[in-house]
Backbone as ProteinMPNN parsed JSONL, in Angstrom:
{"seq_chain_A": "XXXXXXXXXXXXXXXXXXXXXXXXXXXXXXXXXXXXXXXXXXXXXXXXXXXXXXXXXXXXXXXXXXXXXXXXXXXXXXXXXXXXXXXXXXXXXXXXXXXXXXXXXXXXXXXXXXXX", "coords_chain_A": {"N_chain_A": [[63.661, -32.974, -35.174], [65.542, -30.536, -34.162], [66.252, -29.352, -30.683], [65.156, -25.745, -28.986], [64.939, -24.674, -27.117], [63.946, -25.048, -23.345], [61.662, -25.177, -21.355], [60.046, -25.383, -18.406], [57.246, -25.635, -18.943], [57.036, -25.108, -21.506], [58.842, -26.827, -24.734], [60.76, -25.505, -27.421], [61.04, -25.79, -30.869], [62.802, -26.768, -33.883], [62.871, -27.161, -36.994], [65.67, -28.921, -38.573], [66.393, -27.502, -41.428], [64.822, -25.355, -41.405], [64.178, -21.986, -39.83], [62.209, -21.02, -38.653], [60.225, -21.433, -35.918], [58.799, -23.753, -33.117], [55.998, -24.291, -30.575], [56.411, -27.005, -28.281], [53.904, -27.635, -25.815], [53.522, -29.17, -22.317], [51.34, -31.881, -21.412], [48.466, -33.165, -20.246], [48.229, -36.047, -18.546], [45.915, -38.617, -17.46], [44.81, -41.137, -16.136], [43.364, -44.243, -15.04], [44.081, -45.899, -11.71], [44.571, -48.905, -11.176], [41.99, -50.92, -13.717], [39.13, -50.097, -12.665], [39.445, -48.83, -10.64], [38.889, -46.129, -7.792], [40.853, -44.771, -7.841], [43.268, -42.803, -9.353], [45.714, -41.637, -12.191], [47.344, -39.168, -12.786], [49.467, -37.35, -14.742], [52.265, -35.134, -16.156], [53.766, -34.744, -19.17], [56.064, -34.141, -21.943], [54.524, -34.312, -25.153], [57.033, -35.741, -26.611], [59.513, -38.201, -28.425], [62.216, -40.217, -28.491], [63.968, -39.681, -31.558], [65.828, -41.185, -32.84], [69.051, -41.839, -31.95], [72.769, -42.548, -31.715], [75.832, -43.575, -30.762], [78.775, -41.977, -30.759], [81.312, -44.322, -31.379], [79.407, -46.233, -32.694], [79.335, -44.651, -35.143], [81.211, -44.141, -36.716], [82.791, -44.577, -39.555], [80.3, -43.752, -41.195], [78.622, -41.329, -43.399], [76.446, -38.501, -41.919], [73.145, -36.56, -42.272], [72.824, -34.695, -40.157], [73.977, -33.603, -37.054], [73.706, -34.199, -33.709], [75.846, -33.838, -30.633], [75.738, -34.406, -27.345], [78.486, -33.095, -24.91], [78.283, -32.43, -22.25], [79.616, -34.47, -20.621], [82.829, -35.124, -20.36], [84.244, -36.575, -23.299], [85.374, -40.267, -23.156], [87.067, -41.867, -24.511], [90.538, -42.089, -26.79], [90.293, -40.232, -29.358], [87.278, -40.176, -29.511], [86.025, -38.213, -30.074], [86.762, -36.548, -32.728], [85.966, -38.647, -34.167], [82.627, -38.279, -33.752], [82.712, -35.488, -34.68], [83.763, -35.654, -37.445], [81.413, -36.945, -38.587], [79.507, -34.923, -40.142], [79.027, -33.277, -42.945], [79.434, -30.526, -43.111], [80.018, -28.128, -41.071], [78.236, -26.561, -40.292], [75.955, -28.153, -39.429], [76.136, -29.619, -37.232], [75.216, -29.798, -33.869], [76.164, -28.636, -30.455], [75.701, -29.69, -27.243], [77.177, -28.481, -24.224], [78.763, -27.959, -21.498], [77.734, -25.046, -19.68], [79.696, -23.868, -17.877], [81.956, -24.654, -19.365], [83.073, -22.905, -21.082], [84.695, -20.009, -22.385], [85.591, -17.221, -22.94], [83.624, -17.116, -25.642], [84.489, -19.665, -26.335], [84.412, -23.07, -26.647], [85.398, -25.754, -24.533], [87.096, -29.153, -24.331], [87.785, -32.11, -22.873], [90.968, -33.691, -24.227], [91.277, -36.92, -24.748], [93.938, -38.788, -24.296], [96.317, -41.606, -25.327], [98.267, -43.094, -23.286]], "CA_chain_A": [[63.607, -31.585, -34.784], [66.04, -29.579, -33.047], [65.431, -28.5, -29.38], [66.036, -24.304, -29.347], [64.81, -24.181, -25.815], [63.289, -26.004, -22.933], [60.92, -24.454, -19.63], [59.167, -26.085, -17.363], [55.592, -25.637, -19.485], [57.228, -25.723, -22.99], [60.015, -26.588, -25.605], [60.808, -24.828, -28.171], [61.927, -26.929, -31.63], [62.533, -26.027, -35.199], [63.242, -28.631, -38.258], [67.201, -28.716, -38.951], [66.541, -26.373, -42.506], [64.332, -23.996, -40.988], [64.532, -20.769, -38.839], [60.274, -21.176, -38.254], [60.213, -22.006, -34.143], [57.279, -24.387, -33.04], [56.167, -24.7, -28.923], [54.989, -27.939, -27.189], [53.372, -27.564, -24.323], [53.259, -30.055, -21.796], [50.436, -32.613, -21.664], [48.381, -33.794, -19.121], [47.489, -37.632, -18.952], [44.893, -38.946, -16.363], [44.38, -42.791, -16.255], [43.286, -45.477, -13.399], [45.736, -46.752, -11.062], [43.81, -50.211, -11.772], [40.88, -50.583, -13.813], [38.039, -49.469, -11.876], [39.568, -48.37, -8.977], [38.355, -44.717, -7.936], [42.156, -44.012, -8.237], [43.768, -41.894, -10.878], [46.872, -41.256, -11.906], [47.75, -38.121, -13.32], [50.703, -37.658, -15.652], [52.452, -34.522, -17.173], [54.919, -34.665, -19.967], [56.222, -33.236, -23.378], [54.711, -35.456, -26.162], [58.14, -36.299, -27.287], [60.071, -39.109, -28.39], [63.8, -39.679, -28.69], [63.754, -40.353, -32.81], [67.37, -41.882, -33.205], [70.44, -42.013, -31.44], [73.456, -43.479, -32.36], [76.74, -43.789, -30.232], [79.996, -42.26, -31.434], [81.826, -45.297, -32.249], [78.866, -46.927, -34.213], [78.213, -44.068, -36.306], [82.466, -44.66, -37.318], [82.418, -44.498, -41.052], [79.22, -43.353, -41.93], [77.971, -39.93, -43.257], [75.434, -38.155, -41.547], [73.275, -35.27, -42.338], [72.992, -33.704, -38.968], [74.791, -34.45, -35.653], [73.854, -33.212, -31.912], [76.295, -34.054, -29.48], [75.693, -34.377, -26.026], [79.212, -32.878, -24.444], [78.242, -32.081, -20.686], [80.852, -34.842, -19.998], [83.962, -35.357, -21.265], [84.616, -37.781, -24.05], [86.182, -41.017, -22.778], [88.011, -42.77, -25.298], [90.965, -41.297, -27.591], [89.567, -40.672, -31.007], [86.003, -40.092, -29.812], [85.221, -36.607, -30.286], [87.38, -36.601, -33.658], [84.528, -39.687, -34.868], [81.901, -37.493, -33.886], [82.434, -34.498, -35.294], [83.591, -35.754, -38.681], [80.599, -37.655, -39.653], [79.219, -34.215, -41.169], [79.697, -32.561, -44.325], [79.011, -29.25, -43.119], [80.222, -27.65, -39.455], [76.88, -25.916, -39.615], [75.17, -29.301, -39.176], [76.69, -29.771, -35.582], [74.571, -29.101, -32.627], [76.638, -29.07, -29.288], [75.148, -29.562, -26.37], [77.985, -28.356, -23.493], [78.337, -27.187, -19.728], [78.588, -24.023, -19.65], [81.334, -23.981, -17.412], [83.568, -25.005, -20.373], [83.567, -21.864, -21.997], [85.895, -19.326, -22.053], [85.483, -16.056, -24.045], [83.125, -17.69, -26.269], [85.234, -21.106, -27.026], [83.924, -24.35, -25.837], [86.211, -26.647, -24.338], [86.35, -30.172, -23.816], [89.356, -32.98, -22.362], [91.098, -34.66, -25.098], [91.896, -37.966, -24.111], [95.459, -39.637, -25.128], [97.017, -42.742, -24.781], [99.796, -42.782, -22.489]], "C_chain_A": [[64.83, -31.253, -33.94], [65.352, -28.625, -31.807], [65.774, -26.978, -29.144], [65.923, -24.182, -27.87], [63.925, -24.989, -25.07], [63.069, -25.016, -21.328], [59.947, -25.606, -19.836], [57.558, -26.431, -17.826], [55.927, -25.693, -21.213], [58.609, -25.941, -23.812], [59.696, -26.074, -26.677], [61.536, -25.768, -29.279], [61.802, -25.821, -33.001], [63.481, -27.337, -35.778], [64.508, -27.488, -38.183], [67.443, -27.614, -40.592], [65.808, -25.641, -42.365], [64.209, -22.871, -40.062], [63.122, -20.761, -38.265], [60.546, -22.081, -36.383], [58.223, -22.882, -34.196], [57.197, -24.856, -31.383], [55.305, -25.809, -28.9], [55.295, -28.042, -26.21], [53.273, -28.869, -23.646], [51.834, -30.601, -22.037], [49.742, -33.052, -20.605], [47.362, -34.968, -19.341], [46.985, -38.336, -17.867], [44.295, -40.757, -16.884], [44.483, -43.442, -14.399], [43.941, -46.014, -13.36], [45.319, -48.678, -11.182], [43.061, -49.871, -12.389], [39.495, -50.765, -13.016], [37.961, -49.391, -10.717], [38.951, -46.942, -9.387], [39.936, -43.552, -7.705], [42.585, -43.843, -8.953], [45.107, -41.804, -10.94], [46.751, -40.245, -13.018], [49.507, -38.114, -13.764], [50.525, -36.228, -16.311], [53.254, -34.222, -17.595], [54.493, -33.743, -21.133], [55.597, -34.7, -23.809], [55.739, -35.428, -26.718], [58.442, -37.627, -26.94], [61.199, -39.298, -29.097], [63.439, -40.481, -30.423], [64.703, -41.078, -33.381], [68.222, -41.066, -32.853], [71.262, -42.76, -31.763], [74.86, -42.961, -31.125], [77.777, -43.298, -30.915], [80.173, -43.342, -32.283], [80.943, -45.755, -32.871], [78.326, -46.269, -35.43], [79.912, -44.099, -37.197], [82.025, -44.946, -38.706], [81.25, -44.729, -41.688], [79.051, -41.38, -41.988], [76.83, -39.601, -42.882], [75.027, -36.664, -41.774], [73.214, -34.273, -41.228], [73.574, -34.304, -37.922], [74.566, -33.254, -34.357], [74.645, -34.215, -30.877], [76.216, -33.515, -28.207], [77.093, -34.471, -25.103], [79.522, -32.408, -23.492], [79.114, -33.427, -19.898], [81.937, -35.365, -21.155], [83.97, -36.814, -22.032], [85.298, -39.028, -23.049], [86.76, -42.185, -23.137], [88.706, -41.995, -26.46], [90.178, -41.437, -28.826], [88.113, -40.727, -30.958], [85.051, -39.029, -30.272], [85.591, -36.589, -32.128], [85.802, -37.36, -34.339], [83.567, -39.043, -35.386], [81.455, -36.588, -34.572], [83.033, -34.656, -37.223], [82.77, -36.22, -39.519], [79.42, -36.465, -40.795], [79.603, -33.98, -42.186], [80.539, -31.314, -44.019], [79.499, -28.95, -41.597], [78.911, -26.785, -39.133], [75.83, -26.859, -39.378], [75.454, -29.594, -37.831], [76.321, -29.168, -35.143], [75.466, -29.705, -31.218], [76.053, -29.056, -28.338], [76.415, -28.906, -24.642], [77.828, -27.304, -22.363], [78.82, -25.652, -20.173], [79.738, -22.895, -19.148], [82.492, -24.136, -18.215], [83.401, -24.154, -21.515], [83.648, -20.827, -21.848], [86.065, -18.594, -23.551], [85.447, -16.893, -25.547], [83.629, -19.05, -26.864], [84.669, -22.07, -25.909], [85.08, -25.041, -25.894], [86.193, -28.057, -23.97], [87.634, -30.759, -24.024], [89.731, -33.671, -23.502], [91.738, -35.602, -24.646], [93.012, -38.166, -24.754], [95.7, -40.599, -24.533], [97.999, -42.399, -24.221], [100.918, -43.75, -22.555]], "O_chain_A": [[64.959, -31.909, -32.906], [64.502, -27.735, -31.797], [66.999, -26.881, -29.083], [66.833, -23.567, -27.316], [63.116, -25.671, -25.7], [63.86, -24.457, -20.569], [59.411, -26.297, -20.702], [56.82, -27.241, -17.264], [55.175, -26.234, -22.025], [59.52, -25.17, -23.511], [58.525, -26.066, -27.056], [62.476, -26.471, -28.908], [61.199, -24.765, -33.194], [64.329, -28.089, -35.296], [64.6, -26.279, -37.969], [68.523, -27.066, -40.813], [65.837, -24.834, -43.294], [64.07, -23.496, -39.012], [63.102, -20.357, -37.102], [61.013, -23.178, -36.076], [57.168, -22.726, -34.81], [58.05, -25.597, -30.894], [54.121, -25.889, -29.227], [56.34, -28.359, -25.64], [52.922, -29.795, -24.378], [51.094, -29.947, -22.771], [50.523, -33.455, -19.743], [46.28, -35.017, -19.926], [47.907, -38.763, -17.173], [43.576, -41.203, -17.779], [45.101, -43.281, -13.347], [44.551, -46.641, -14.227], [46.241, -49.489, -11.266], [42.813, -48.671, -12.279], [38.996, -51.887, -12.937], [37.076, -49.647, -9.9], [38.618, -46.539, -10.502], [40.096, -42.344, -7.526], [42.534, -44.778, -9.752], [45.766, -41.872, -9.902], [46.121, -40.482, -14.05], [50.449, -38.704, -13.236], [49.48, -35.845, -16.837], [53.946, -33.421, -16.966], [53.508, -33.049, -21.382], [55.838, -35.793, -23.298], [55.515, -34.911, -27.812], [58.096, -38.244, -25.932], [61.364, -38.736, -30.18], [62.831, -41.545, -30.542], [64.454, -41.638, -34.448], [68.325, -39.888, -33.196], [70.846, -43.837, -32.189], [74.713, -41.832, -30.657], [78.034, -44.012, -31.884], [79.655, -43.541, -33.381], [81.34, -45.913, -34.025], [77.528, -46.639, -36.291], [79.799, -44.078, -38.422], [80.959, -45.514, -38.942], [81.053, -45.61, -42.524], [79.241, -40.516, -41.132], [75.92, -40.269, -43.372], [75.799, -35.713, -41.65], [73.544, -33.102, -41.411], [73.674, -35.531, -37.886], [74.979, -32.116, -34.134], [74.117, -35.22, -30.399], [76.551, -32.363, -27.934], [77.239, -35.528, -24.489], [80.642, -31.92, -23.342], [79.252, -33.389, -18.675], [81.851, -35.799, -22.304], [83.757, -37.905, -21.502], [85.804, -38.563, -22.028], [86.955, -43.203, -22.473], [87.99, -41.296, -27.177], [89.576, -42.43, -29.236], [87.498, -41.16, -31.932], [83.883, -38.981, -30.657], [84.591, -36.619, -32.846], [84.844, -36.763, -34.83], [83.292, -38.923, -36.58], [80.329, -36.52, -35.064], [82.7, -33.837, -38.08], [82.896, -36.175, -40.743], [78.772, -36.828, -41.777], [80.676, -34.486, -42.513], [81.685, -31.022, -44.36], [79.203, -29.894, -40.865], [78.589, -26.398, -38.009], [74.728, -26.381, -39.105], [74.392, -29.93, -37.307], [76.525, -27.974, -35.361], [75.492, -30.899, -30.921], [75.509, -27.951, -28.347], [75.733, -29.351, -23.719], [77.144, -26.285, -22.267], [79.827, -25.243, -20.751], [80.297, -21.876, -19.556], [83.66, -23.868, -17.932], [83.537, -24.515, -22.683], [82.77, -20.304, -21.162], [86.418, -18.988, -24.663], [86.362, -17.226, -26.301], [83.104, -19.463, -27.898], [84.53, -21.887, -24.699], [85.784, -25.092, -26.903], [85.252, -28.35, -23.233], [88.465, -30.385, -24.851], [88.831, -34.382, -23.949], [92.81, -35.357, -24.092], [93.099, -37.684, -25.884], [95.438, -40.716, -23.336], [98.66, -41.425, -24.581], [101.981, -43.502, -21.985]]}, "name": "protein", "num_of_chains": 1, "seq": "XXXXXXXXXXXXXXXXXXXXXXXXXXXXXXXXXXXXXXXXXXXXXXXXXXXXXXXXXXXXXXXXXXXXXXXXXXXXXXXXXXXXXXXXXXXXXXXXXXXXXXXXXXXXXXXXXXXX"}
């Protein structure tokens, strides 16, 4: 899924070929701090779970059909963003994630490293 939006009580997702939005709500999970103490622990999350990640460099010559990069810090090796963003087909398959400090009448920006 793609994340469209995220508060404090729900995210917001939608599958990568559809425009259809879907909310989950947080959860709340209540279990004993031992068993059969008269202490509880309370717990409340998203049911999510991360479904695959992959690293720049090890996704290096493979095609992929979708790609979200996480670009709230700068790349830090030449040739890593480049990696990244070519393992699509499509530039409408690329989800960026970026500060929004680094953009500047609508252009996202981000450091390109070089060798020196």
């Amino acid at each position: 899924v793609i994340v469209t939006a995220i508060s404090p009580r729900l995210i917001t997702v939608r599958m990568p070929a559809s425009a259809e939005l879907f909310g989950i709500p947080r959860i709340q999970f209540k279990f004993p701090f031992v068993e059969g103490s008269p202490l509880q622990i309370n717990r409340r999350q998203f049911p999510l779970m991360l479904a695959y990640a992959m690293s720049g460099h090890k996704s290096q010559g493979q095609t992929i059909e979708y790609v979200g990069l996480d670009l709230r810090t700068d790349c830090f090796t030449h040739g890593q963003l480049y990696v990244m963003l070519s393992r699509v087909r499509t530039p409408e398959n690329i989800l960026v994630l970026i500060d929004p400090e680094k953009v500047f009448d609508n252009v996202a920006y981000v450091k390109n490293i070089v060798y020196e």
